[in-house]
MISE-155523 format. One record per residue: residue number from 1; x, y, z of N, C-alpha, C, O, CB in turn. Coordinates in Angstrom, 1 decimal, padded with zeros to 4 digits, always signed. Glycine has a CB too. Example, Ala and Ser with C-alpha at 12.3 -4.5 7.8 and 13.67 -1.06 7.14 Angstrom:
<donus>
DONU   num      nxx      nyy      nzz     caxx     cayy     cazz      cxx      cyy      czz      oxx      oyy      ozz     cbxx     cbyy     cbzz
DONU     1   +013.2   -005.7   +007.8   +012.3   -004.5   +007.8   +013.2   -003.3   +007.8   +014.2   -003.3   +008.5   +011.3   -004.5   +009.0
DONU     2   +012.8   -002.2   +007.1   +013.7   -001.1   +007.1   +012.9   +000.0   +007.9   +013.4   +001.1   +008.0   +014.1   -000.6   +005.7
</donus>
This chain:
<donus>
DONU   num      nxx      nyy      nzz     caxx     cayy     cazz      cxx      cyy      czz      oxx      oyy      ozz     cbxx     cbyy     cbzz
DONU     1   +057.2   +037.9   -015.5   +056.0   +038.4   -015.1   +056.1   +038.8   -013.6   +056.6   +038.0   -012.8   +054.8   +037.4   -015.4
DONU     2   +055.4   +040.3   -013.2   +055.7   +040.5   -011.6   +054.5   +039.9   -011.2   +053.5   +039.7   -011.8   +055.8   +042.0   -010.8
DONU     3   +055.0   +039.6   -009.7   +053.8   +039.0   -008.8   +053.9   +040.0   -008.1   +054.9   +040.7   -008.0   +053.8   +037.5   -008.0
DONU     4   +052.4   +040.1   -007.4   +052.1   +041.0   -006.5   +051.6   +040.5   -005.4   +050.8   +039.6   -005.7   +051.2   +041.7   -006.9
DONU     5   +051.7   +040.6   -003.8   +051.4   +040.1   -002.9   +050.3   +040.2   -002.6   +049.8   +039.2   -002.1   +052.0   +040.3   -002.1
DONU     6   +049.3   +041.3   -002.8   +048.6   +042.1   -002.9   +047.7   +042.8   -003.8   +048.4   +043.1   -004.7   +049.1   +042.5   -002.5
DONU     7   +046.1   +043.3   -004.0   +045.7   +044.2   -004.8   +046.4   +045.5   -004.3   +046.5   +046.3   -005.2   +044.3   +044.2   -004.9
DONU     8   +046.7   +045.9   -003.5   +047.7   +046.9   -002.7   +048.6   +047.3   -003.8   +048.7   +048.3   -004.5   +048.6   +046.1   -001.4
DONU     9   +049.6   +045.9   -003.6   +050.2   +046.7   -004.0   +050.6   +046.4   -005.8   +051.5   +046.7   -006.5   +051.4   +046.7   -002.9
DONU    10   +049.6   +045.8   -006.2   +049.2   +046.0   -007.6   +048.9   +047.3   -007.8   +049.9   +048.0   -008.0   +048.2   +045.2   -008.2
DONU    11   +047.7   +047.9   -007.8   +047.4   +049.0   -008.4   +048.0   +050.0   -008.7   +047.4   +050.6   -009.6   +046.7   +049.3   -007.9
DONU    12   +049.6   +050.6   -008.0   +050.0   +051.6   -008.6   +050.7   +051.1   -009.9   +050.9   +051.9   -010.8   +050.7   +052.4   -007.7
DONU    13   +051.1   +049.6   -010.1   +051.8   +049.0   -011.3   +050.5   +049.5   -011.9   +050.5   +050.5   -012.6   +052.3   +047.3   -011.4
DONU    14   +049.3   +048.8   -011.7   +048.0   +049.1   -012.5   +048.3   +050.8   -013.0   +048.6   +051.0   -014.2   +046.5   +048.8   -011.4
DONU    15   +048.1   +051.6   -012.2   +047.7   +053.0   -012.7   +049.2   +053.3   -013.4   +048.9   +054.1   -014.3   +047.2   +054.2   -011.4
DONU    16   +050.4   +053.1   -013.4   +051.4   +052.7   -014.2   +051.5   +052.8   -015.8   +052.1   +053.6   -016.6   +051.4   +051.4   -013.9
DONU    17   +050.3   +051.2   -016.0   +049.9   +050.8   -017.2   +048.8   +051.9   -018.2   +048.5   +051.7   -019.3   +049.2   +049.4   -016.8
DONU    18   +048.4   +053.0   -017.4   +046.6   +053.8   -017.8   +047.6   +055.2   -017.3   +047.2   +055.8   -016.3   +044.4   +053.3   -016.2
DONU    19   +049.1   +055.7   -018.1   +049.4   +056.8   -017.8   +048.3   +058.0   -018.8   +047.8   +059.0   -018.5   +051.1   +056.8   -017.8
DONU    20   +048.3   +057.4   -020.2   +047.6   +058.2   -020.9   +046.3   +058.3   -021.1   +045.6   +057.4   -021.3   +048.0   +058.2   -021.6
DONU    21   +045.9   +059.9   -021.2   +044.7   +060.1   -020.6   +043.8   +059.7   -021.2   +042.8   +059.4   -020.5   +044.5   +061.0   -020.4
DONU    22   +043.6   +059.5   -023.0   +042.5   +058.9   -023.6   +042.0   +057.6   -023.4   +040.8   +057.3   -023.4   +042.8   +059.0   -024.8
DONU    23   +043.5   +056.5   -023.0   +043.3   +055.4   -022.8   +042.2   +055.1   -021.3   +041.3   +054.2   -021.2   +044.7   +054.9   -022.8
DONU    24   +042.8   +056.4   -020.0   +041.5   +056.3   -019.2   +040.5   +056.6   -019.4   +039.6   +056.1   -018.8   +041.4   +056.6   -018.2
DONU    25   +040.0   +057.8   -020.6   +038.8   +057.6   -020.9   +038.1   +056.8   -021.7   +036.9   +056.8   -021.6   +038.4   +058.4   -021.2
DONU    26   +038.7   +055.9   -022.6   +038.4   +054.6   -022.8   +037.9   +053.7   -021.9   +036.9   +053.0   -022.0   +039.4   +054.2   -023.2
DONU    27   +038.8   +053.9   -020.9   +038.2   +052.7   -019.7   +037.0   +052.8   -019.2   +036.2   +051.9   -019.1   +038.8   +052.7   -018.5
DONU    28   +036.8   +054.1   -018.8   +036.0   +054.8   -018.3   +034.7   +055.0   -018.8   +033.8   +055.1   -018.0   +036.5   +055.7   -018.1
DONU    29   +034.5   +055.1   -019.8   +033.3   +054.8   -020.9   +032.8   +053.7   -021.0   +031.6   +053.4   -020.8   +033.5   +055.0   -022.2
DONU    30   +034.1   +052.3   -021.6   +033.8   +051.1   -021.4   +033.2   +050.8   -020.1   +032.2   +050.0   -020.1   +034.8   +050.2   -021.7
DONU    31   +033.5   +051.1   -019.2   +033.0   +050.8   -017.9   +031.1   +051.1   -016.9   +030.4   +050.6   -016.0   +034.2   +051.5   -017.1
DONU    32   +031.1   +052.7   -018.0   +030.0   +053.3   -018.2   +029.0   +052.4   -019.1   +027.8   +052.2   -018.8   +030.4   +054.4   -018.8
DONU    33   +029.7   +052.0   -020.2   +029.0   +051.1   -020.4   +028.6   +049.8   -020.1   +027.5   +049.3   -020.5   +029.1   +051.1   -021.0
DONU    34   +029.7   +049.0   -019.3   +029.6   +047.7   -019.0   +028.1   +047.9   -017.9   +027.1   +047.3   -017.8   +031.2   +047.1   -018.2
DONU    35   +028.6   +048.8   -017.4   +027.1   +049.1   -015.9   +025.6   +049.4   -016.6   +024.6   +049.0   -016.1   +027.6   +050.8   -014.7
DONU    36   +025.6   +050.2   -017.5   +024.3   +049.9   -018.7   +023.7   +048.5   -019.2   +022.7   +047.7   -018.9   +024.8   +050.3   -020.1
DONU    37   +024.7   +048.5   -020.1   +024.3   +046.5   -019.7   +023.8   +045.7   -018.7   +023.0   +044.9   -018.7   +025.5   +045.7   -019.7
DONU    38   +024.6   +046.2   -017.6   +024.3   +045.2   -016.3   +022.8   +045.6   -016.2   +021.8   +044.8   -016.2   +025.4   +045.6   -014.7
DONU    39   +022.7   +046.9   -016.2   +020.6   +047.7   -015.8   +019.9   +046.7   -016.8   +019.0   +046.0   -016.5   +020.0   +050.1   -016.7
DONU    40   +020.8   +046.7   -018.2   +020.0   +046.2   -018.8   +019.3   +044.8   -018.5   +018.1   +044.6   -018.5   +020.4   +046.3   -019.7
DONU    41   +020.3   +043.8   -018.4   +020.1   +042.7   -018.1   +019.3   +042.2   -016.9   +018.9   +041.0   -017.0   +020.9   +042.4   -018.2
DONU    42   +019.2   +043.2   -015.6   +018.0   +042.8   -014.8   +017.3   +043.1   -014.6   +016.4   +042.6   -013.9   +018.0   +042.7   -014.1
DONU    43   +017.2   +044.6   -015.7   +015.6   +044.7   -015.8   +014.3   +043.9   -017.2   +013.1   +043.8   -017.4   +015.6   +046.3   -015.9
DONU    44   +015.6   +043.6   -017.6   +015.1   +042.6   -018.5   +015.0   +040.6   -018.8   +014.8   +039.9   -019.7   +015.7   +043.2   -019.4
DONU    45   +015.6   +040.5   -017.1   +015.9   +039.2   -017.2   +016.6   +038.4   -018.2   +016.2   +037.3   -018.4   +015.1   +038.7   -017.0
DONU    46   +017.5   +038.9   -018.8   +018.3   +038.6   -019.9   +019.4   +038.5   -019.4   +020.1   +039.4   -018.9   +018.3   +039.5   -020.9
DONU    47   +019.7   +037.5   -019.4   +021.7   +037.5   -018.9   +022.5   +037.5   -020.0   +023.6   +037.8   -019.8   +022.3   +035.9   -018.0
DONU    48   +022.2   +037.2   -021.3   +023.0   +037.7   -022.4   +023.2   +039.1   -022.0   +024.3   +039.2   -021.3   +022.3   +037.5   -023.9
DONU    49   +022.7   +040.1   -022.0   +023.6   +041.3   -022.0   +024.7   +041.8   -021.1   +025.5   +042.7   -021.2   +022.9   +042.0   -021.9
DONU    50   +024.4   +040.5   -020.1   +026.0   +040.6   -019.1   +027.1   +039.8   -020.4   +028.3   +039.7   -020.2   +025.8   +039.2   -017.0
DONU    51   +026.6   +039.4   -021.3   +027.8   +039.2   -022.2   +028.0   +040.7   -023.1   +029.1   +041.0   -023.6   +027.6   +037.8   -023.2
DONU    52   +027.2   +041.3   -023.2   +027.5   +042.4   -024.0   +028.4   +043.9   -022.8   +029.2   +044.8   -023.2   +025.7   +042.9   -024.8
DONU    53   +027.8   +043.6   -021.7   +028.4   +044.4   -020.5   +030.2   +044.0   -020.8   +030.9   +045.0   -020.8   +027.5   +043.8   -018.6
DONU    54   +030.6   +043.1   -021.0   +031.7   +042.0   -020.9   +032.3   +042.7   -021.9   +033.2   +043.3   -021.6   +031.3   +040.3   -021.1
DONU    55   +031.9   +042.8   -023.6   +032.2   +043.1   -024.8   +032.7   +044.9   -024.8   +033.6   +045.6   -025.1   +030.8   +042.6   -025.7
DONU    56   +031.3   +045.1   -024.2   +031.9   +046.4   -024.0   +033.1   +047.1   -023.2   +033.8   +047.8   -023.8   +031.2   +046.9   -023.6
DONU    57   +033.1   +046.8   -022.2   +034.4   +046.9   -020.8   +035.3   +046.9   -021.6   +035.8   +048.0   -022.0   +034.6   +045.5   -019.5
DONU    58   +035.7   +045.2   -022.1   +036.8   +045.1   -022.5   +037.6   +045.3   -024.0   +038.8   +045.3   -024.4   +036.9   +044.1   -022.1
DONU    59   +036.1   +045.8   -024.7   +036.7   +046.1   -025.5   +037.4   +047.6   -026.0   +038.3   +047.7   -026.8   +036.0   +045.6   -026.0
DONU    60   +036.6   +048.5   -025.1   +037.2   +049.7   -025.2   +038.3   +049.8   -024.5   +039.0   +050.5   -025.1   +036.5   +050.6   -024.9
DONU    61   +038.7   +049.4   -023.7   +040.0   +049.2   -022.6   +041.1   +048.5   -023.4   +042.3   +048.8   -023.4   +039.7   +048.1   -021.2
DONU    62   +040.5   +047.7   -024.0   +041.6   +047.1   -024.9   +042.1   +048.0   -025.8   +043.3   +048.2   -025.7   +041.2   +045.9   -025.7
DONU    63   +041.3   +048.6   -026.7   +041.6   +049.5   -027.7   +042.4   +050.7   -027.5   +043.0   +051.4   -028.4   +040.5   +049.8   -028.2
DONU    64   +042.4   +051.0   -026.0   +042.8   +052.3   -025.5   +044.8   +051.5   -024.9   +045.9   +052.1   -025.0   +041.3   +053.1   -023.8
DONU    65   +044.7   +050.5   -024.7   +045.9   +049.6   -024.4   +046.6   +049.8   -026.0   +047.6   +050.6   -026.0   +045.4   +047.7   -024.0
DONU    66   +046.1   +049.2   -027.5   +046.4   +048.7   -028.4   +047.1   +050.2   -028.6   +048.3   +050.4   -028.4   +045.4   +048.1   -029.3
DONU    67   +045.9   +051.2   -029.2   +046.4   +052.6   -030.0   +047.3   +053.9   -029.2   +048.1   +054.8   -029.6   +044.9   +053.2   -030.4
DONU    68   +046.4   +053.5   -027.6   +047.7   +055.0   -027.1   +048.4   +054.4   -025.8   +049.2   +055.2   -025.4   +046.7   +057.0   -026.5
DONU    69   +048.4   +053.4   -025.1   +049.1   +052.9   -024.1   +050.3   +052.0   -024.7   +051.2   +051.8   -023.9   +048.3   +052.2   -023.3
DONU    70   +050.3   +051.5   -026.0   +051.1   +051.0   -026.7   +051.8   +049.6   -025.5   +053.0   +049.3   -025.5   +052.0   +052.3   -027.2
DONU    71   +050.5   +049.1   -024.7   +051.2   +047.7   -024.0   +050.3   +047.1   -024.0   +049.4   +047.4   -024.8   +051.8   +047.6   -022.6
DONU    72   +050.4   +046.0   -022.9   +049.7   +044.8   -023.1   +048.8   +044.7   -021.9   +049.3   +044.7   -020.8   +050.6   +043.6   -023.3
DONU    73   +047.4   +044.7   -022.3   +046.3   +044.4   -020.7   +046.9   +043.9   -019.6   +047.6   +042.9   -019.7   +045.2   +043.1   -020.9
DONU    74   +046.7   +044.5   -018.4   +047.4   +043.2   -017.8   +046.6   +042.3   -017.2   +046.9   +041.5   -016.2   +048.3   +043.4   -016.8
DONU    75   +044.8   +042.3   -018.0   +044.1   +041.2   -017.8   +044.6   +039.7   -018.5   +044.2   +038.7   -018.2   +042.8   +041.5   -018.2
DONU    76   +045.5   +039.9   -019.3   +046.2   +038.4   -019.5   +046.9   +038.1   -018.2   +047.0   +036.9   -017.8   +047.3   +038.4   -020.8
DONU    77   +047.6   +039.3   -017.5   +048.9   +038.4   -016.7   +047.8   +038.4   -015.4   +047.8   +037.5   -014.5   +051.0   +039.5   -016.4
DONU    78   +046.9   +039.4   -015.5   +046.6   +039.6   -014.1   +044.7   +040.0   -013.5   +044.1   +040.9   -013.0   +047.7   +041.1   -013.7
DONU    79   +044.5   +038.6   -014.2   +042.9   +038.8   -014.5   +041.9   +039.6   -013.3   +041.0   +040.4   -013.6   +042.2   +037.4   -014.7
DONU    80   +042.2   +039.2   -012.4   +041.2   +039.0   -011.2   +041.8   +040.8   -010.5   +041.2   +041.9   -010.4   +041.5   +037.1   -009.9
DONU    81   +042.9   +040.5   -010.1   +043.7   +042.0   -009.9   +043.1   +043.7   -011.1   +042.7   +044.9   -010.8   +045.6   +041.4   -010.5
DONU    82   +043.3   +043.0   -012.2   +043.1   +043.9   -013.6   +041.2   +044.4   -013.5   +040.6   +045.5   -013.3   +043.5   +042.5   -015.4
DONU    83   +040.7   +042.7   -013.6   +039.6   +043.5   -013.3   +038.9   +044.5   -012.1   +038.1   +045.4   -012.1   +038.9   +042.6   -013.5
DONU    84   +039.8   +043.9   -010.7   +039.7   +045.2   -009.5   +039.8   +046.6   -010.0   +039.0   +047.6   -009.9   +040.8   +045.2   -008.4
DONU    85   +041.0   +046.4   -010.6   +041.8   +047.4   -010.9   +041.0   +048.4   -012.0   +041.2   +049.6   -011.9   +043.1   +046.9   -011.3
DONU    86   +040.0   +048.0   -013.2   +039.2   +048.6   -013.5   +038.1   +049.9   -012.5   +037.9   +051.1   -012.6   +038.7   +047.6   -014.0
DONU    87   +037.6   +048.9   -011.5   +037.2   +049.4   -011.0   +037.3   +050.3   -009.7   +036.6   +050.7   -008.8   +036.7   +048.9   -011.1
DONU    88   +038.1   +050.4   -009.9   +038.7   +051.4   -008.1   +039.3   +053.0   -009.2   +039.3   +054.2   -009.0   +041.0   +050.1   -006.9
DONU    89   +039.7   +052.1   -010.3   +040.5   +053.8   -011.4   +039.0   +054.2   -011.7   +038.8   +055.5   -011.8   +041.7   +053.4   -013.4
DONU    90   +038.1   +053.3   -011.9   +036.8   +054.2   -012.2   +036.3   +055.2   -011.1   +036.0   +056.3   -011.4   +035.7   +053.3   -012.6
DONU    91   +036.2   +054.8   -010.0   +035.8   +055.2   -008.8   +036.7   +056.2   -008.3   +036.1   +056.8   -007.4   +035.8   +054.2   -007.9
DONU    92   +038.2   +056.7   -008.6   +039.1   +056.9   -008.1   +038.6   +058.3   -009.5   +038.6   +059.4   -009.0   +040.4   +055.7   -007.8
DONU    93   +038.4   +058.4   -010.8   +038.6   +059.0   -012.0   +037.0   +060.3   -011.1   +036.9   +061.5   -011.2   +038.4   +057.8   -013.8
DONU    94   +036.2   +059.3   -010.5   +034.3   +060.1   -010.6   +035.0   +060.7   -009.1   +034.7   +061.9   -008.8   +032.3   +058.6   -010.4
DONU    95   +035.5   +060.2   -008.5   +036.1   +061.1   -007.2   +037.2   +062.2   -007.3   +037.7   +062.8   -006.4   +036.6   +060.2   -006.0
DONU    96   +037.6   +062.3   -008.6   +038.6   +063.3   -008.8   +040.0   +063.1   -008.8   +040.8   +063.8   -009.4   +038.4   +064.1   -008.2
DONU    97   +040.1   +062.1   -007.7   +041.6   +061.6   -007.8   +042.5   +061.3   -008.9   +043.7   +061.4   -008.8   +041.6   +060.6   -007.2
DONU    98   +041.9   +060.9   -009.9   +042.8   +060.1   -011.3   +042.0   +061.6   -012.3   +040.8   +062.1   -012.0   +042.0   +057.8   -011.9
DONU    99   +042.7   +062.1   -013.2   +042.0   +063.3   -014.1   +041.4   +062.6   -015.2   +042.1   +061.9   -015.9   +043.1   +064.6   -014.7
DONU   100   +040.3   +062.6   -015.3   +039.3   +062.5   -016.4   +040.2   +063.1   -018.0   +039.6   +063.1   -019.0   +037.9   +063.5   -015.9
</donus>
């Protein structure tokens, strides 16, 4: 398993792992959705739906890992990193840098 000193210098391993493009729009949806959830849950004082925000994220990300990235999350090896790393490729995909 690599260690990384850094979210630095994880992320290009990260964008690495998200070479194919469906798998980032996978992410990218799940993530679209995880942030729905989140509206939902405070405008409804409901914190269950931060478990459905949770379900969603990961589960489309996963699916896009399983069917066209053909590897393994690297929220197993690399939770806290992985989940950054969600979000900076999202941020990085709406600013143009990463192709949609």
């Amino acid at each position: 398993m690599a260690r990384f000193a850094s979210f630095r210098e994880f992320y290009p391993y990260y964008l690495g792992e998200h070479r194919n493009r469906t798998s980032r729009r996978l992410h990218f949806i799940g993530s679209c959705g995880a942030l729905a959830f989140a509206v939902v849950a405070l405008v409804t004082g409901n914190a269950w739906w931060l478990l459905a925000a949770l379900a969603c994220g990961y589960a489309l990300a996963w699916v896009g890992h399983v069917f066209f990235e053909k590897n393994r999350p690297a929220t197993f090896r690399h939770p806290l990193y992985s989940f950054a790393g969600d979000w900076v490729m999202f941020r990085d995909i709406l600013a143009g840098r990463i192709r949609f």
